[in-house]
C-alpha positions, 0 to 999 in steps of 0.5 A: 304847681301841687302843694308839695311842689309848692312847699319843696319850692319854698324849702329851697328858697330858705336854702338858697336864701341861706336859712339853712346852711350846706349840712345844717339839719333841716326842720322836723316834719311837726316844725314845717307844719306848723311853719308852713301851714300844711299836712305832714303827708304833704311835707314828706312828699315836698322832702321826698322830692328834695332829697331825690334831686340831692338837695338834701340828705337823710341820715338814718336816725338823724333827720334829713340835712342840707347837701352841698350844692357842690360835693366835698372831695375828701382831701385827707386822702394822700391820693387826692390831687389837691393834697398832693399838690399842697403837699409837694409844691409851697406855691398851693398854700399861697394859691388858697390864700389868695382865694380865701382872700377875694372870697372872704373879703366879699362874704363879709362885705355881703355879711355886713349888708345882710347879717340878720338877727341869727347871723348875728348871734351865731357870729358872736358865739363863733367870735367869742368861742375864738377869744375863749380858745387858746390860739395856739391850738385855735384852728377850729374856731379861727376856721368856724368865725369865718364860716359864721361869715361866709355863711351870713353872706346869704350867697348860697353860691359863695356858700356852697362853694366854700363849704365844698372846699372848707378842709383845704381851708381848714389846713390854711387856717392850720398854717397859720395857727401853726406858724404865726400864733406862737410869735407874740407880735403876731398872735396880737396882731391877728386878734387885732384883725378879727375883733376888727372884722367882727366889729364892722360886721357887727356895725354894718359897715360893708366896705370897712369889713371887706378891707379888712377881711381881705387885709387879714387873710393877705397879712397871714400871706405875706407874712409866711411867706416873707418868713420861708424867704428869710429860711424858716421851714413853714408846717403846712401839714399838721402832726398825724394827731392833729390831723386825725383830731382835725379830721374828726372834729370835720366828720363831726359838722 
């Protein structure tokens, strides 16, 4: 194996490991020399080879970035198939939350059993950019917590998978915000649950934040659901300026 094999082999362990997340830059080349102790030019072949294998991506005048293993449809698009369902059949809201709830629910039983020092702090920004975000209008941030989760699972799969659905997700977490956060018994309740969550990530208790991540998502089920049963009309998609800023905002990561 040549050097740059070598060096590619390792980037792609980090990657895989979950060092470096689907869209978070990648070091520059004087950091990787420093950190792995080789030439530049043997850098830049080691990045060549990535990128030609659609590892990584290079935005010109930005650096290179981690692709996603699985590629992201742009679901904002009308004529995508999954909007179009989500948009004409109530049962599709349902259908992603009972996937966020068994996926969610072991990206924070993995998260609780291998969240490092970095996990730990990007969690507690994500947790307290939630609690300082008024939840009525806290989708993003409710959204970034549980990805700061997902991404300290260390499940590059489990990742990747996630990262290429994160926009339908997003719209999930939209529903939510949208129809439970302006009922006060319910805003509670759901601060309730992530402080849990993060707490028992935070504690290293793996079974105890498996239930309850999957409690939380299988509440924010129930709950819409029971509530277009009893006749109230669910918003499911956002009002075009908030769509518009939520696809910004997307764009943006």
């Amino acid at each position: 194996m040549s050097i740059a094999r070598e060096i590619s082999y390792k980037l792609e362990h980090l990657i895989l490991d979950g060092g470096l997340a689907p869209g978070q830059k990648m070091p520059s080349e004087r950091q990787l020399v420093k950190r792995l102790g080789v030439s530049r030019s043997v850098i830049r072949e080691a990045l060549h080879e990535l990128q030609a294998r659609g590892v990584i991506e290079t935005r010109h005048g930005k650096g290179s970035f981690v692709a996603s293993i699985v590629p992201e449809s742009n679901v904002w698009d009308a004529d995508n198939p999954l909007m179009y369902l989500y948009h004409g059949h109530s049962r599709t809201l349902y259908d992603l939350l009972e996937v966020r709830e068994q996926l969610e629910g072991q990206a924070a039983f993995l998260a609780a059993q291998r969240a490092n020092n970095l996990d730990r702090h990007r969690l507690t920004k994500a947790f307290r950019a939630l609690e300082d975000t008024d939840p009525l209008s806290n989708a993003r941030p409710d959204h970034g917590f549980h990805l700061a989760i997902v991404e300290a699972s260390h499940n590059p799969i489990l990742v990747h998978i996630l990262n290429g659905l994160k926009n339908m997700m997003l719209l999930t977490v939209q529903a939510s915000v949208s129809n439970l956060n302006p009922r006060e018994d319910m805003r509670r309740k759901i601060m309730r649950q992530h402080r849990q969550l993060y707490e028992a990530i935070m504690a290293s208790k793996p079974d105890q934040a498996r239930k309850i991540a999957m409690a939380h998502v299988c509440f924010v089920r129930k709950t819409m659901k029971d509530m277009e049963k009893e006749g109230d009309e669910l918003l499911r998609i956002p009002a075009p300026d908030d769509l518009q800023e939520l696809l910004n905002a997307t764009s943006d990561d």
